[in-house]
C-alpha positions as CSV (number, residue, x, y, z in Angstrom):
1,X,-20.0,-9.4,13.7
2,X,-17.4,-11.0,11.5
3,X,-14.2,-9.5,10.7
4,X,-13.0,-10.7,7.2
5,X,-9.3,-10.6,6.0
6,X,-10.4,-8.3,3.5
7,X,-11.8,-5.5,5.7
8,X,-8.8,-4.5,6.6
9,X,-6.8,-5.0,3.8
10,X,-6.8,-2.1,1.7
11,X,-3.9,-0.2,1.3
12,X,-0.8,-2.0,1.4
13,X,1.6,-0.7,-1.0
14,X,1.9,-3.4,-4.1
15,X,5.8,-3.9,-3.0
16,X,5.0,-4.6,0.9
17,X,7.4,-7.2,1.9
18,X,6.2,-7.4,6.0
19,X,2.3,-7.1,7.2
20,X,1.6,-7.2,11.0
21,X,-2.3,-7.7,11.5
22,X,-1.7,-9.6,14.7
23,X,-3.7,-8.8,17.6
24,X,-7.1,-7.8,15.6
25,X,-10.5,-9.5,15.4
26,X,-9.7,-11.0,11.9
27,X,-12.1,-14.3,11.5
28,X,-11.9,-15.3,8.1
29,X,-9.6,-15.1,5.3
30,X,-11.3,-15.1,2.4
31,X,-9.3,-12.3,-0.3
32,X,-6.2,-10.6,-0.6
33,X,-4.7,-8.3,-3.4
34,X,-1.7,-9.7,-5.2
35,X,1.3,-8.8,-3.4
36,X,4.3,-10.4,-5.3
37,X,7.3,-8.9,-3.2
38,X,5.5,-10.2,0.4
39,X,7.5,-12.1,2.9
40,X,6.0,-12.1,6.3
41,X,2.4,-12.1,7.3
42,X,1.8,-12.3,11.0
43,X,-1.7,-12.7,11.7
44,X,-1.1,-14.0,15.3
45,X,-3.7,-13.7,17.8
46,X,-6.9,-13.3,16.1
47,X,-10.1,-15.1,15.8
48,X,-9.4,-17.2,12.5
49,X,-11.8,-20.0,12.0
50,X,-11.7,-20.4,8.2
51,X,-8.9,-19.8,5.8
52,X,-10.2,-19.9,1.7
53,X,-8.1,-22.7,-0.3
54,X,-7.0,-20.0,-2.9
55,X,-6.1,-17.5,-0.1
56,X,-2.2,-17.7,-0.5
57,X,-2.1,-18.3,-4.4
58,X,-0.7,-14.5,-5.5
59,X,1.8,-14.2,-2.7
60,X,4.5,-16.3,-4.1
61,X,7.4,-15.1,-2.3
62,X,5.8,-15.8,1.5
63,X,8.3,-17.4,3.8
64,X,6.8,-16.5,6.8
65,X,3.5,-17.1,8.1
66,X,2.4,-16.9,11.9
67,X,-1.2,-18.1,12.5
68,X,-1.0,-19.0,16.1
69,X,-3.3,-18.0,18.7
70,X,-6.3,-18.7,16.3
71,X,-9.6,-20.7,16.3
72,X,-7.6,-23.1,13.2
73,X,-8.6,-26.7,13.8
């Protein structure tokens, strides 16, 4: 079974400014709503192989990303 990035991301308020998925089954990220006010997305220790090229274009004020402990090559 593949866990997509957008499985679990459904209801984040639009003015979310932290998101902790870390420590889930998350393989792919593929779609995410827009989320203008977003700072830090930790998806630490997960299973992400494949990340879309577009995938971070509508979070414009990210500062902080943690990706480690993935499958990223």
């Amino acid at each position: 079974m593949i866990f997509r990035f957008d499985d679990y991301f459904f209801s984040f308020p639009d003015d979310a400014r932290t998101i902790d998925l870390s420590d889930n089954e998350i393989e792919r990220l593929d779609e995410i709503q827009e989320l203008e006010q977003l700072i830090t997305l930790n998806l630490a220790n997960n299973k992400i192989s494949e990340i879309e090229q577009d995938f971070f274009d509508d979070l414009d004020s990210l500062t902080t990303l943690h990706l480690s402990y993935n499958h990223l090559r």
